[in-house]
Every structure is written in C-alpha cells, then in structure tokens.
C-alpha positions in Angstrom: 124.1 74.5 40.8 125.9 73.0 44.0 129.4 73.2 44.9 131.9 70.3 45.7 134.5 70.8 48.1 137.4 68.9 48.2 139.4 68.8 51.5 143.5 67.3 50.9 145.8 67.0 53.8 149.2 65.6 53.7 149.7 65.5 50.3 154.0 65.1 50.5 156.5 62.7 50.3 159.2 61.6 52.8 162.1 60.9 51.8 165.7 60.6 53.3 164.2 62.4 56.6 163.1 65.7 54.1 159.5 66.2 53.3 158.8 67.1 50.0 156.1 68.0 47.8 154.1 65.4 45.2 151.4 65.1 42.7 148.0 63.3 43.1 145.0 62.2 40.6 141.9 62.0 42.3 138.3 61.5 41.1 135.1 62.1 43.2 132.3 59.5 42.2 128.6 59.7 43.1 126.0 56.7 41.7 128.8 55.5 39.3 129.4 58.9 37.5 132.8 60.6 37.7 131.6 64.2 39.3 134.9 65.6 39.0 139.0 64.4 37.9 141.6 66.2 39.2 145.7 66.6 40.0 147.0 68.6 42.3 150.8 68.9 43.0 152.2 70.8 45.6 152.9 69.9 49.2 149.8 70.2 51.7 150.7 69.4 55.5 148.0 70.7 56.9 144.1 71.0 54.9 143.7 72.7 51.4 140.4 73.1 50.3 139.6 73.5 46.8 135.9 74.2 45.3 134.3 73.4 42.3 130.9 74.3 40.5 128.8 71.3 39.6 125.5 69.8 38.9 124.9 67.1 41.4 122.4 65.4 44.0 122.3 64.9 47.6 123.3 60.9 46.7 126.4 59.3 48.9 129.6 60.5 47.1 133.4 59.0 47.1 136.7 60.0 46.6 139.8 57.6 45.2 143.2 58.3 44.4 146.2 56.5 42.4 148.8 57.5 45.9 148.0 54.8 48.1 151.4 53.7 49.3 151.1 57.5 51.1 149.3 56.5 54.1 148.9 59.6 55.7 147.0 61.6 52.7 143.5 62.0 53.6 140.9 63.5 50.4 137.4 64.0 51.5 134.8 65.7 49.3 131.0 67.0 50.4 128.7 68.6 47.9 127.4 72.1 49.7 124.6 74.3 48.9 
C-alpha cells in the first residue's frame, strides 16, 4: 500500500477586498484511472496537506479541479512510500 499526498494552497475566494473561504472537487488521475475524488471546503492560504491510503504505481500522476477562474489555487499530489 502507498500513500498519496495531496498538497492545496490558496484555496479562498476574493471578494469585495475580504478573503473568504470556498469549496473545491478535485480528482488525481494516473494512466487514465481516477486514483482518488475529493472536496475540500475551507480556506487554505498557505499549504494543507492531506493523505490518503491507496494502491498505486510509480506511473506519472495528475491532478484537475472544476475552480479554474481561481488563479492562484495550486493542487499537487505525489504518491510516497
């Protein structure tokens, strides 16, 4: 069993000069297979890292996410040991 970590920074919302919290939907993808689907909610200026226990291989993985008008929010996922 190897682990996926999932890295999410800036995960708010700007609006009227206040930063708020949102909600994203993300899925991590690795030779076409959905490895993990996920929403988080919350507010996340600076990195939150969140885990998960998985059955994977060393293959190139990928993140996407339905927030792309938020510019700033960064997911990147590695599988670990």
């Amino acid at each position: 069993m190897k682990k996926l970590k999932v890295t999410i920074a800036h995960l708010e919302e700007h609006k009227d000069g206040i930063v708020h919290g949102t909600k994203v939907t993300f899925q991590v993808v690795q030779n076409g297979d959905v490895l993990i689907r996920d929403t988080l909610s919350g507010k996340a200026s600076h990195p939150f890292t969140k885990t998960y226990d998985l059955n994977a291989s060393d293959a190139d993985i990928y993140v996407t996410h339905d927030r792309h008008e938020l510019k700033w929010l960064t997911i990147t996922a590695e599988v670990v040991e």
